[in-house]
ZADO-1210 file (C-alpha; in nm, 4 decimals, padded with zeros to 6 digits):
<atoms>
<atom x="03.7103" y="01.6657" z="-01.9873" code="UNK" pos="1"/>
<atom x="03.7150" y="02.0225" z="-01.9290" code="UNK" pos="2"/>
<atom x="03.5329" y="02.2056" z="-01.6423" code="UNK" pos="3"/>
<atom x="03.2456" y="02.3070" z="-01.7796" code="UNK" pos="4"/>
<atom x="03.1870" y="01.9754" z="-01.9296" code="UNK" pos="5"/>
<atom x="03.1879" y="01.8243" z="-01.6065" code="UNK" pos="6"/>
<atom x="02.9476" y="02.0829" z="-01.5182" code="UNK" pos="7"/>
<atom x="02.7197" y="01.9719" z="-01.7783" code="UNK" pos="8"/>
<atom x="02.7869" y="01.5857" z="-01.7357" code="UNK" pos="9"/>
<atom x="02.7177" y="01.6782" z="-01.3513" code="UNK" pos="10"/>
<atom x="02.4029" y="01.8440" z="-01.3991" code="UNK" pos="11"/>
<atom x="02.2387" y="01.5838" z="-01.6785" code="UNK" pos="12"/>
<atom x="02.3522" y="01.3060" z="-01.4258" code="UNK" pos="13"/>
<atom x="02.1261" y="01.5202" z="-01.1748" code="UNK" pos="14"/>
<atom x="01.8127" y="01.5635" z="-01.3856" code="UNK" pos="15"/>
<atom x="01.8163" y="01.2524" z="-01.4858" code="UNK" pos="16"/>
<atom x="01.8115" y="01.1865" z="-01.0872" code="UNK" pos="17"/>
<atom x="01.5259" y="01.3856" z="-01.0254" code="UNK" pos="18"/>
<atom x="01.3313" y="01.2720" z="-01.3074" code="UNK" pos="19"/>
<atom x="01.3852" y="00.9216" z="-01.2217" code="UNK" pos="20"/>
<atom x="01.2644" y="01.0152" z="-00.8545" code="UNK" pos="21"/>
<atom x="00.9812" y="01.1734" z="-00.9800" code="UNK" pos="22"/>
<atom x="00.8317" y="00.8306" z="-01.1297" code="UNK" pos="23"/>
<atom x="00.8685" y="00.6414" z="-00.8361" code="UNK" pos="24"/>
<atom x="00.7519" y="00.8846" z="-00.6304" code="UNK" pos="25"/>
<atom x="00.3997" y="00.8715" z="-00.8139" code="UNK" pos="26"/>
<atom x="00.3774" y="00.4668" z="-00.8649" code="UNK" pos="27"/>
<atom x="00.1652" y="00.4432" z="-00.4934" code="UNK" pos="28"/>
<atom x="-00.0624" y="00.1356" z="-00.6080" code="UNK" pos="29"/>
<atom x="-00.0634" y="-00.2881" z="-00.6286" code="UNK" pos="30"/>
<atom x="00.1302" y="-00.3655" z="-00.9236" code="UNK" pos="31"/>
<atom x="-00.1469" y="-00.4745" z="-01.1472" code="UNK" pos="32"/>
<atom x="-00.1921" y="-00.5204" z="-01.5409" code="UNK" pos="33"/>
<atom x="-00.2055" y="-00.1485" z="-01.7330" code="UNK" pos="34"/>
<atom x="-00.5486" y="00.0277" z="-01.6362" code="UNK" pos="35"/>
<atom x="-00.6078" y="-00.1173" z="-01.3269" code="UNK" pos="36"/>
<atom x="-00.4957" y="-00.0253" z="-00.9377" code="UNK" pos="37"/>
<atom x="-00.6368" y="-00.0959" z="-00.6397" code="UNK" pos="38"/>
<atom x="-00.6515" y="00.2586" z="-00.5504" code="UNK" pos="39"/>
<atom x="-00.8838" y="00.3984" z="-00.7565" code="UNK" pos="40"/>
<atom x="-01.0941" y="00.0600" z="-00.7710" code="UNK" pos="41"/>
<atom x="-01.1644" y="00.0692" z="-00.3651" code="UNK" pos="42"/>
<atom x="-01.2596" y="00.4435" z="-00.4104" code="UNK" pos="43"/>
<atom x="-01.5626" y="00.3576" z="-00.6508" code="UNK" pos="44"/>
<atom x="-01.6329" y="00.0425" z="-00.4692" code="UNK" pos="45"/>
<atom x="-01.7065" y="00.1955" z="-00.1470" code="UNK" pos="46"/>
<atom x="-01.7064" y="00.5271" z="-00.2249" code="UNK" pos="47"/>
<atom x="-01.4084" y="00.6299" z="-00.0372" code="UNK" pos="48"/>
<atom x="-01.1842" y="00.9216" z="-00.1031" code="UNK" pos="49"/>
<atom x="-00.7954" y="00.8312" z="-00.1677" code="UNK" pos="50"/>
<atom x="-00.6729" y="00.9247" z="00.1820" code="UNK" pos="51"/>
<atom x="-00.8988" y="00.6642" z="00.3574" code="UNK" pos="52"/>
<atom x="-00.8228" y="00.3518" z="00.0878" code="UNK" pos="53"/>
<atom x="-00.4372" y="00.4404" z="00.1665" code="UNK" pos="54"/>
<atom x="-00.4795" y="00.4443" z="00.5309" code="UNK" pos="55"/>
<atom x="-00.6988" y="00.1314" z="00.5097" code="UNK" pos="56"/>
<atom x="-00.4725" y="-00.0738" z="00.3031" code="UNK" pos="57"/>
<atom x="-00.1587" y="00.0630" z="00.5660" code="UNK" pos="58"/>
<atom x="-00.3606" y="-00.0301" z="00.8424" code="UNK" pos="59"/>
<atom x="-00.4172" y="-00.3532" z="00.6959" code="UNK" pos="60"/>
<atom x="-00.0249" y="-00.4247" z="00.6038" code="UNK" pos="61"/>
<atom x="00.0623" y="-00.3579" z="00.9520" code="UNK" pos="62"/>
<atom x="-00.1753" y="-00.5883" z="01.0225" code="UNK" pos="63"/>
<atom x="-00.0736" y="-00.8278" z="00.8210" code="UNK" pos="64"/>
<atom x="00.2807" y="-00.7314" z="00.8533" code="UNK" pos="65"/>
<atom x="00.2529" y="-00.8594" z="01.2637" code="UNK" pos="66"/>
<atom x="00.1475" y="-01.1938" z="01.1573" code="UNK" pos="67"/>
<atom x="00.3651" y="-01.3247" z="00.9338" code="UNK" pos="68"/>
<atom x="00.6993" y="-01.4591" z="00.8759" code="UNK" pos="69"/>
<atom x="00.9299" y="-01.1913" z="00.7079" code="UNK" pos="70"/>
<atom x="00.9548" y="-01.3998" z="00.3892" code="UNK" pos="71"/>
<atom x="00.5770" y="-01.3918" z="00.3624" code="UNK" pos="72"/>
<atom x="00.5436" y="-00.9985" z="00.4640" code="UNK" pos="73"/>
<atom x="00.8105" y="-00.9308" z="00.1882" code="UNK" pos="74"/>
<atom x="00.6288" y="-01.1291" z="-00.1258" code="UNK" pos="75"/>
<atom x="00.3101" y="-00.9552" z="-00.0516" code="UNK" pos="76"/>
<atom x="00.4667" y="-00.6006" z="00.0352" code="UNK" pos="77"/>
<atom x="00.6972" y="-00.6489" z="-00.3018" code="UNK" pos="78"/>
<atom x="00.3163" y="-00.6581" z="-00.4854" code="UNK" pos="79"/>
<atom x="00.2275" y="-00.2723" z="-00.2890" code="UNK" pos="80"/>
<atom x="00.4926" y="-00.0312" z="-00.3745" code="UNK" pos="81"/>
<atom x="00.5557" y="00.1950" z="-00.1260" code="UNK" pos="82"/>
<atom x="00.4446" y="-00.0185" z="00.1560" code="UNK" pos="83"/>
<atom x="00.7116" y="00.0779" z="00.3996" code="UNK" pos="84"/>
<atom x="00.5509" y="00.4409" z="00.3395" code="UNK" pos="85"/>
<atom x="00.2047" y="00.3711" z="00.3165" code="UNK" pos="86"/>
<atom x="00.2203" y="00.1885" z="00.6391" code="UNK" pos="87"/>
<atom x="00.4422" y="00.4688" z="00.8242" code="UNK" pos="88"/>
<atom x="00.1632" y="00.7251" z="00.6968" code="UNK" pos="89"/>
<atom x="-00.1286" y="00.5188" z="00.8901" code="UNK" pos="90"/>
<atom x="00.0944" y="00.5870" z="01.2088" code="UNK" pos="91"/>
<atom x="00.1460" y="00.9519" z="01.1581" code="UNK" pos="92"/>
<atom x="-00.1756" y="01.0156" z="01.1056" code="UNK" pos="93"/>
<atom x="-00.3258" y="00.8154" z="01.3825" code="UNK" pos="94"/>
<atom x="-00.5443" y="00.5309" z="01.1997" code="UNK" pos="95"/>
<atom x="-00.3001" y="00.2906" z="01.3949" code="UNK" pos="96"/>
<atom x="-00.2335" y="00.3874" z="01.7247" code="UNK" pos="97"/>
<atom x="-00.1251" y="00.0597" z="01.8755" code="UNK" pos="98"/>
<atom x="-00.0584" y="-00.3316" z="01.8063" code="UNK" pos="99"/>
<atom x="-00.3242" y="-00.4507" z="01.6117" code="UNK" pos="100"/>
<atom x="-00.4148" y="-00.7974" z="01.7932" code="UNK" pos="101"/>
<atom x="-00.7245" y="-00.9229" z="01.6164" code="UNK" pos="102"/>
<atom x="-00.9092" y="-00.9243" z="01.2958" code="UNK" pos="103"/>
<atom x="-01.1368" y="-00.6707" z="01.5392" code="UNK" pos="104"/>
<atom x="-00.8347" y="-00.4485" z="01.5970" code="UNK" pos="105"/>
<atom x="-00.7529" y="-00.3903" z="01.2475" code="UNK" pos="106"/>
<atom x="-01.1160" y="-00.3043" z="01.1753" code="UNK" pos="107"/>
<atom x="-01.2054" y="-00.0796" z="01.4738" code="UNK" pos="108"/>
<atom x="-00.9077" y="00.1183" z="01.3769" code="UNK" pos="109"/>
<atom x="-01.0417" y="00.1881" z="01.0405" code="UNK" pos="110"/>
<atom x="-01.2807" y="00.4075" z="01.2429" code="UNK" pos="111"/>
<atom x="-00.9876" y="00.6834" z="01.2629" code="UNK" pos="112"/>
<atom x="-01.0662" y="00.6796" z="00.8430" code="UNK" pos="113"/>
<atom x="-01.4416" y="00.7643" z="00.9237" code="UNK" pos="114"/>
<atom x="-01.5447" y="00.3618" z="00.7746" code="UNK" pos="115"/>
<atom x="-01.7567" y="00.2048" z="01.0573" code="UNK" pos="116"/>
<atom x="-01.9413" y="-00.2138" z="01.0040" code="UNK" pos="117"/>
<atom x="-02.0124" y="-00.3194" z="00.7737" code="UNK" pos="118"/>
<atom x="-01.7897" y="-00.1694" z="00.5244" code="UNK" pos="119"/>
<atom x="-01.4828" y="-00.1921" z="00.7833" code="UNK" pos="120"/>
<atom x="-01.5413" y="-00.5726" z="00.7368" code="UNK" pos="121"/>
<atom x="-01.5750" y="-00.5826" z="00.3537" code="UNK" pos="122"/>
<atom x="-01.2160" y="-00.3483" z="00.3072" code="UNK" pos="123"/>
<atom x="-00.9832" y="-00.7012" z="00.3398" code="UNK" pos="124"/>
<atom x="-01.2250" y="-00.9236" z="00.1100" code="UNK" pos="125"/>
<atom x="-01.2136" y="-00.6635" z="-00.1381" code="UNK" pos="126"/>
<atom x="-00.8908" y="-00.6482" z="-00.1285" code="UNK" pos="127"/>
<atom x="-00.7928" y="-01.0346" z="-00.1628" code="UNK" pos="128"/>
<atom x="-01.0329" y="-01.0244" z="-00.4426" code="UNK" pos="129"/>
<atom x="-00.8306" y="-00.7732" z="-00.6117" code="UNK" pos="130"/>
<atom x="-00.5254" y="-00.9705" z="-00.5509" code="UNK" pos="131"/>
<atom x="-00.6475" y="-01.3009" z="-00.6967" code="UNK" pos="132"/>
<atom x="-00.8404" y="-01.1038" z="-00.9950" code="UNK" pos="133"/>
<atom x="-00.4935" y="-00.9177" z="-01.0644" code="UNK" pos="134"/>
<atom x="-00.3069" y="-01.2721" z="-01.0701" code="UNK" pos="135"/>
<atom x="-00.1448" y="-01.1793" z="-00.7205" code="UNK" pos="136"/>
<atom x="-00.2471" y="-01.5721" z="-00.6531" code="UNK" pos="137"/>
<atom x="00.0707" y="-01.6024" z="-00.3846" code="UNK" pos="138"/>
<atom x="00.0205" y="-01.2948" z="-00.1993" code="UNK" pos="139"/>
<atom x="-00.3838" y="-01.3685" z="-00.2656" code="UNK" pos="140"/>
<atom x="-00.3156" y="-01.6612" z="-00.0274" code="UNK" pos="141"/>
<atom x="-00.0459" y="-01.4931" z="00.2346" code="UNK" pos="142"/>
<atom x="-00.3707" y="-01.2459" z="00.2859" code="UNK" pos="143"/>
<atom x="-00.5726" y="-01.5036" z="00.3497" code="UNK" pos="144"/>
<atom x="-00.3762" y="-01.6633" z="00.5657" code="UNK" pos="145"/>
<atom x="-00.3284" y="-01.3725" z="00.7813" code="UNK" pos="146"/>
<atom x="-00.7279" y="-01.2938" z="00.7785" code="UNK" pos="147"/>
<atom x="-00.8186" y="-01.6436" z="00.9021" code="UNK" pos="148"/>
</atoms>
């Protein structure tokens, strides 16, 4: 191949890189039938704007993430993409600040979102709901499990 077709083979190879990168950057929700993410769902439920759902779903996979064995943590987290990065966001911007040791830990620090009781205490229900209602049965139950 000559130069300048490894040139071009080079720089397709690349924009097919970025493109590719692109799409997973922007896939930030459960993994849920066509027309429905959590996301979006928990904003109209509660009224919340994006930036608090995210940090209270990371707040409530490091939660969750604390309590249970890695096998567990793993099946529910491979049902979030981007969990790894939703839950190192909650950190950065201060909704987690320290070990979460209770059920009351986890929902105090949803005050750092501006969501005091009750709704602080409906965020996780809604949440398994979502699961179960999405056919998320087996992460459903490792939620529920952890919320006990």
């Amino acid at each position: 191949m000559s130069t300048s077709g490894n040139r071009l083979h080079s720089t397709a190879i690349a924009a097919l890189f970025c493109l590719l990168a692109g799409f997973s950057s922007q896939v930030d929700v459960l993994a849920a039938p066509p027309g429905q993410s959590i996301i979006p769902q928990l904003q109209e439920q509660f009224g919340l704007t994006e930036p608090q759902v995210r940090g209270a779903l990371g707040a409530l996979l490091v939660f969750a993430r604390d309590r249970l064995p890695k096998p567990d943590f793993d099946q529910l987290a491979k049902s979030i993409p981007n969990a790894e990065r939703i839950m190192e966001e909650v950190k950065l911007r201060g909704v987690v600040t320290g070990p979460l040791d209770d059920i009351d830990d986890y929902e105090a620090s949803l005050s750092n979102l501006a969501m005091g009781q009750p709704l602080a205490s409906q965020f996780a229900p809604a949440v398994i709901k979502f699961l179960g209602e999405t056919g998320h049965t087996r992460e459903r139950d490792i939620l529920q499990r952890v919320l006990r």
